[in-house]
C-alpha positions in Angstrom: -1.8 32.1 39.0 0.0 29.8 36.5 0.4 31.6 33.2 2.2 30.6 29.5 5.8 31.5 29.3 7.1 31.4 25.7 10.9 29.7 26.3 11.9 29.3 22.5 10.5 29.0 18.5 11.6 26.7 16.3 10.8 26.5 12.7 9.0 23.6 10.8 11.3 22.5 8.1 9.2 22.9 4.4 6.6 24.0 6.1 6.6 27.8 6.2 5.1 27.3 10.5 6.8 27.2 13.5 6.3 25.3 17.3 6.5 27.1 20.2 7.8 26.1 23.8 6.3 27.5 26.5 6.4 26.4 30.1 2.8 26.4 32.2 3.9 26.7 36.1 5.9 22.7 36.5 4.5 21.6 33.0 5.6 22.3 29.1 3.7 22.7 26.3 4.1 23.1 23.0 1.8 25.0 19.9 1.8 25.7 16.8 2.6 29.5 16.6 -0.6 31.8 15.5 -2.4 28.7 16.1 -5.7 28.6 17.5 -4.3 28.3 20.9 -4.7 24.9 21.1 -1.8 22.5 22.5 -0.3 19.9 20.2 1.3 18.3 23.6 1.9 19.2 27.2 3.9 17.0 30.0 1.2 16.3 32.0 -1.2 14.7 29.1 1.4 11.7 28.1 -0.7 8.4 29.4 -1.8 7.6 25.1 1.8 8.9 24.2 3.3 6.0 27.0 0.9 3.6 25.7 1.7 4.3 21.8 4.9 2.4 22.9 3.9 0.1 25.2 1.6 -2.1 23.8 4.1 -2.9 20.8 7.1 -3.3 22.2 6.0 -5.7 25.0 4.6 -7.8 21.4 8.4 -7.3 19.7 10.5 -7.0 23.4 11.5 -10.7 23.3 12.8 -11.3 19.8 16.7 -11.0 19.6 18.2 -7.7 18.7 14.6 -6.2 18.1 14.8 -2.8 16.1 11.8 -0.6 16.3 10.8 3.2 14.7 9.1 5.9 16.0 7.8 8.5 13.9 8.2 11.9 15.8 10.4 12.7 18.7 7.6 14.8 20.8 8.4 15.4 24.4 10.3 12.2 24.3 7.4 10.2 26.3 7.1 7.7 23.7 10.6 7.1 23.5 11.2 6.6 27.1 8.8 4.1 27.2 9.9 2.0 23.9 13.5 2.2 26.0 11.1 0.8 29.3 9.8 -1.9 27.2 12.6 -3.4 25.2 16.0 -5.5 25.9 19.6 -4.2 26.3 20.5 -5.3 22.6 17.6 -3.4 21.4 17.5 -0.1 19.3 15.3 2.6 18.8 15.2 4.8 16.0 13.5 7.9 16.5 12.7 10.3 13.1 12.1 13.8 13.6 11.8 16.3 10.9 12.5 19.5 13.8 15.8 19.6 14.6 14.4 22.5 17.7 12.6 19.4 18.9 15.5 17.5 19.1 17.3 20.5 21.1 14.6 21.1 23.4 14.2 17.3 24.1 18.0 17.4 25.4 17.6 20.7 27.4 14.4 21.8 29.2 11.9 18.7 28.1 14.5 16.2 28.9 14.4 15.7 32.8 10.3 15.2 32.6 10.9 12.2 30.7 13.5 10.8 32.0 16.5 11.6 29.5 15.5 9.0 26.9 18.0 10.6 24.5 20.8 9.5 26.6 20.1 6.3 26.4 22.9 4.2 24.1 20.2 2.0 22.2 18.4 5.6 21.1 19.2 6.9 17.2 18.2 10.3 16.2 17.7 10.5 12.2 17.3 14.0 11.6 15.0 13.5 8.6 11.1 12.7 7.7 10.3 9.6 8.8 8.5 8.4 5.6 11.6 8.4 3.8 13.1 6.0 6.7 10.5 3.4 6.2 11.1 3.8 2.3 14.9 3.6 2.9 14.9 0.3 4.6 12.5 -3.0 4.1 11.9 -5.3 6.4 14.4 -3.2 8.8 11.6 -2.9 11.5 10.4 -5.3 14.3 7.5 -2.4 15.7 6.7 0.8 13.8 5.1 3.9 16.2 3.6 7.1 14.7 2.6 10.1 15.8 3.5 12.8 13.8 0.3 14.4 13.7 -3.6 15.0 15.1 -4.2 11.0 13.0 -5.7 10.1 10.0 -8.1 13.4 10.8 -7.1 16.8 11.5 -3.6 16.9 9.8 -1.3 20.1 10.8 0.3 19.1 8.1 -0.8 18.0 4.3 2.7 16.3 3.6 1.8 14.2 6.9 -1.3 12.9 5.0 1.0 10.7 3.1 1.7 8.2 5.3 -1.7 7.7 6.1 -2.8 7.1 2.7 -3.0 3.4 0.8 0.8 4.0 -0.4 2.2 4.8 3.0 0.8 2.1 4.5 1.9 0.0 2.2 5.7 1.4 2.7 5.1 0.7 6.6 4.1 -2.9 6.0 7.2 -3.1 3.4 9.2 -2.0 6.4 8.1 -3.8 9.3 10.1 -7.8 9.6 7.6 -10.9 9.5 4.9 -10.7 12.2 6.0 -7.2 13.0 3.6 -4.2 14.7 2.4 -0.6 13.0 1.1 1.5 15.9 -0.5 4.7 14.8 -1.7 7.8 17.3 -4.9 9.7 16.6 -6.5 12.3 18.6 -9.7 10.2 17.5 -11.1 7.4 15.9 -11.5 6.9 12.5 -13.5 3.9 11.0 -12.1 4.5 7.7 -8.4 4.0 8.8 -9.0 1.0 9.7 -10.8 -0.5 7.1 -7.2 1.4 5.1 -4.9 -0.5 7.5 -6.7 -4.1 6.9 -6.4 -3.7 2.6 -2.9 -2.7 3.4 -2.6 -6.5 5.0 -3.0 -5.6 8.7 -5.3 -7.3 11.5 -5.8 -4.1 13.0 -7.6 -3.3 16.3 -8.3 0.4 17.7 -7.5 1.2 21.4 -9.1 3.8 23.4 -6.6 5.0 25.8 -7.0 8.0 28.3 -4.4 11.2 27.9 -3.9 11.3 31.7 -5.0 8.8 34.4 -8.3 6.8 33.9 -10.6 9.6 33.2 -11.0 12.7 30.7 -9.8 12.9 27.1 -9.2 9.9 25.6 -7.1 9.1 22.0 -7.0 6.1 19.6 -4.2 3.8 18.5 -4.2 1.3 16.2 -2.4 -1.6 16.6 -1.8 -3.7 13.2 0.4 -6.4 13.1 1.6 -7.7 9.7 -0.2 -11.1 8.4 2.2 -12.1 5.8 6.1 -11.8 5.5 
């Protein structure tokens, strides 16, 4: 019988929590610790994570020297596909607030994704990824987030920022002419994307399934910028 192994702790920076690794017979997962129980991510549930990074890059893939972000390293599933989706010449910044991530991503985690982090056109900013966005207009061909549950359900109230009026605004500010803010939710949210539209995006929500074609399935937005 498979049961949860608890491999390492790691400690949310400002936050006061931590996130656990644990291994689950071939898969990983990781919690919040003194959580509910419930699992942020695993390696077995990565088919919305894949697609978080799919969808824009194929939309940015064949401009010269494209540059994307994505907010939130995870188990690295969303990386390794930006890297699938994009040209040589292309880079992809990754910010992630949890340096543990980071760690865990180039030891145990690494293999089920495929070593993304080796990749040459992959940058690590150790540092919240709203104050990328704000550090660099117009330095973006494709924006990905998914540092949280979405608009709903925040594990975090600093997280909330970005998906407020102002941080939207800061992700369009960021993003190149015609560029592509994809956002991951663990549902759908009418609201957002009524949000992402004042903030000068033609947005549409996908429904994408966690694993396979059947079970769970998350929301992404996809909103690409109207004007320059």
């Amino acid at each position: 019988m498979k049961r949860f192994v608890l491999l390492d702790t790691t400690p949310i920076p400002e936050n006061g929590g931590a996130l656990c690794l644990f291994e689950y017979g071939e898969d990983f997962v990781i919690k919040i610790q003194g959580g509910d129980g419930g699992q942020l991510m695993n390696t077995r549930m990565h088919g919305s994570e894949d697609a978080l990074a799919q969808i824009p890059c194929r939309k940015v893939a064949g401009r010269p020297n494209s540059r994307v972000l994505i907010g939130g390293l995870g188990m690295g599933f969303t990386l390794a596909s930006a890297l699938k989706h994009l040209g040589k010449t292309a880079e992809v910044v990754v910010a992630e607030l949890v340096p543990g991530v980071v760690e865990w991503n180039r030891g145990p985690l690494g293999e089920k994704a495929g070593n993304p982090l080796l990749d040459p056109r992959t940058v690590i900013r150790m540092e919240d990824v709203a104050k990328v966005l704000q550090a660099e207009p117009q330095g973006f061909d494709a924006i990905m987030l998914d540092v949280d549950n979405g608009p709903e359900g925040l594990t975090q109230k600093a997280n909330s920022w970005l998906y407020s009026a102002g941080g939207l605004s800061a992700c369009a500010k960021a993003l190149r002419p015609k560029g592509v803010l994809a956002v991951w939710s663990a549902s759908a949210d009418r609201q957002f994307s009524d949000k992402l539209k004042k903030a000068g995006f033609k947005a549409e929500e996908v429904q994408v399934f966690a694993h396979g074609n059947k079970g769970t399935r998350h929301t992404i937005w996809i909103a690409e910028k109207l004007k320059g």
